[in-house]
C-alpha positions in Angstrom: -5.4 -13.3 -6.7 -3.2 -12.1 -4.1 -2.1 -8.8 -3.0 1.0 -7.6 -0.3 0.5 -4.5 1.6 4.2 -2.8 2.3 4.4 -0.1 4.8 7.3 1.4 6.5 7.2 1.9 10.4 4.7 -0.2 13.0 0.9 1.1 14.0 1.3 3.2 17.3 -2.5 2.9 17.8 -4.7 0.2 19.1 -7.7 1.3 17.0 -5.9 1.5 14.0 -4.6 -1.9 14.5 -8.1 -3.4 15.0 -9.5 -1.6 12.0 -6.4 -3.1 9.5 -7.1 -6.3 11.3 -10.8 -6.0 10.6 -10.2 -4.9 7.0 -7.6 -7.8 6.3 -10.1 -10.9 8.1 -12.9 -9.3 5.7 -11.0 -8.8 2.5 -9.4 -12.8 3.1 -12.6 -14.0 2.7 -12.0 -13.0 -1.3 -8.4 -13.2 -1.7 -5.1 -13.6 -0.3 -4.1 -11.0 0.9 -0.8 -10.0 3.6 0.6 -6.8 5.4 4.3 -6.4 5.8 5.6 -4.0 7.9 8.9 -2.8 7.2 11.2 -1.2 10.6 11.2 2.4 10.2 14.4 4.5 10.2 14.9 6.7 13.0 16.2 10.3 12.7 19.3 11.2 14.8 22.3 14.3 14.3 24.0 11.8 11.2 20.6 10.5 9.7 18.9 13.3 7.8 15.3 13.0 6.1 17.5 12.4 3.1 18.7 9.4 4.2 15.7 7.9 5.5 14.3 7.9 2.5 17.4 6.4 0.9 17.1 3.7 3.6 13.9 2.7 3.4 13.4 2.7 0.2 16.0 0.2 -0.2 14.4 -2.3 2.5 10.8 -2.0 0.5 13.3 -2.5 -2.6 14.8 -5.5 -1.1 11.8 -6.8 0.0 10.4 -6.6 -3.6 13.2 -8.2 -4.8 12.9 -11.8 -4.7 9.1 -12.0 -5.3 9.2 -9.8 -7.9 11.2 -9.2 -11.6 8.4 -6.7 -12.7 6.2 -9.4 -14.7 3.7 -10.9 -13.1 3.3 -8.4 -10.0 1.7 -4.9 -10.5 3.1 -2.8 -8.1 1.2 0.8 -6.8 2.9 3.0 -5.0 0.7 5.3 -3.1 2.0 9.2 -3.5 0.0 12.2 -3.8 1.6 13.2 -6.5 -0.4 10.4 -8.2 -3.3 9.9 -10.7 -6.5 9.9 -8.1 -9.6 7.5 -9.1 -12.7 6.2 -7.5 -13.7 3.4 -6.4 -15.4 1.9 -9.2 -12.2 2.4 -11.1 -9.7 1.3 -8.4 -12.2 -1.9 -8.5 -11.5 -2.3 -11.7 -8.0 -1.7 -11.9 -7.7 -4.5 -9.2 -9.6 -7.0 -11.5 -7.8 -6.2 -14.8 -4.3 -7.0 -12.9 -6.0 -9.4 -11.4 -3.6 -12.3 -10.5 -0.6 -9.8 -8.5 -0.5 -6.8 -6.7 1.9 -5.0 -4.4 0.5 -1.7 -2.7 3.7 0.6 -1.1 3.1 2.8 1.5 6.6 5.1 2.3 7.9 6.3 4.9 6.6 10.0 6.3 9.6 11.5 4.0 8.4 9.3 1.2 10.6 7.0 -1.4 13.1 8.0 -3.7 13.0 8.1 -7.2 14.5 4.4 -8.3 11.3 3.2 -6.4 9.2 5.8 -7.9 10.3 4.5 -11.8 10.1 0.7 -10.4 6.0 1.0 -9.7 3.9 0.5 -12.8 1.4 2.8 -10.7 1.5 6.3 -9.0 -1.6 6.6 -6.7 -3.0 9.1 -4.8 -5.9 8.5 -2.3 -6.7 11.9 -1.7 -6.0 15.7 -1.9 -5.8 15.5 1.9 -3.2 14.7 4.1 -3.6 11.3 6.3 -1.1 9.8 8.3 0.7 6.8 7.5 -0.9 4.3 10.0 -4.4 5.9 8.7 -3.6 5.5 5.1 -2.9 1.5 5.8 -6.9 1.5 7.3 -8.0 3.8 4.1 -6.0 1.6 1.6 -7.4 -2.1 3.1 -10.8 -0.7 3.2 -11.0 0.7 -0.5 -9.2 -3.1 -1.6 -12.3 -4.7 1.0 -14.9 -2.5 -1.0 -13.3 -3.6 -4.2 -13.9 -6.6 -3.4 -17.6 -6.7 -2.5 -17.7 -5.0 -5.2 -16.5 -7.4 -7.7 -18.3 -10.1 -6.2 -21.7 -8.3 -6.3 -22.3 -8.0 -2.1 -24.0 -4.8 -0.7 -21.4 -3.1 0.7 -20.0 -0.7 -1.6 -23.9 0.9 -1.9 
């Protein structure tokens, strides 16, 4: 099994890099699994939120590209306009794609619709609001727990 993590923009914190660090050594252990980090777009007077989004849309787009013609990969975009499930179930979810996953985080304006039809999944992680660098430390933990919990280890209880 292997599974990409996309993300838009670098971590600003130290924590935050430990904990995705942490989370990535542990989940390794069960799969192969990778973080990319795509450059963020800045705003200035001639780049509006509009086209951010357009932008970096495109790059996680392009970076999908040539690992990816829609079969084989199951890609999840995380939105909170998205279908919200537990644990048990994102577990699950995980083991019946099994072989291929890409999990998209956006940008803070988000993605634009062509990436929003190219996902196979919509996901939200909460009701709440969490920032973006958080959301990477959320994401790798609740893919960590789905592992242990697929392969029967104490964690997830």
């Amino acid at each position: 099994m292997a599974i990409s993590v996309i993300c838009i923009g670098k971590n600003k914190q130290d924590t935050i890099k430990d904990a995705i660090d942490d989370y990535l050594k542990r989940t390794r252990r069960f799969c192969d699994i990778n973080l990319t980090v795509l450059p963020d777009i800045k705003l200035t007077k001639s780049i509006t939120p509009q086209l951010v989004v357009e932008k970096e849309s495109a790059r996680i787009i392009d970076h999908l590209q040539p690992k990816q013609s829609k079969i084989g990969r199951y890609t999840v975009l995380l939105d909170r306009k998205g279908r919200s499930i537990d644990s048990l179930a994102f577990s699950k979810l995980i083991d019946k794609k099994g072989m291929s996953l890409n999990f998209i985080i956006g940008g803070v304006y988000g993605v634009n619709e062509q990436l929003q039809e190219r996902v196979d999944l919509l996901l939200s992680m909460s009701q709440m609001t969490f920032t973006h660098q958080m959301s990477r430390v959320i994401l790798l933990e609740q893919i960590y727990r789905s592992m242990t919990i697929l392969n029967n280890k104490k964690y997830h209880y």
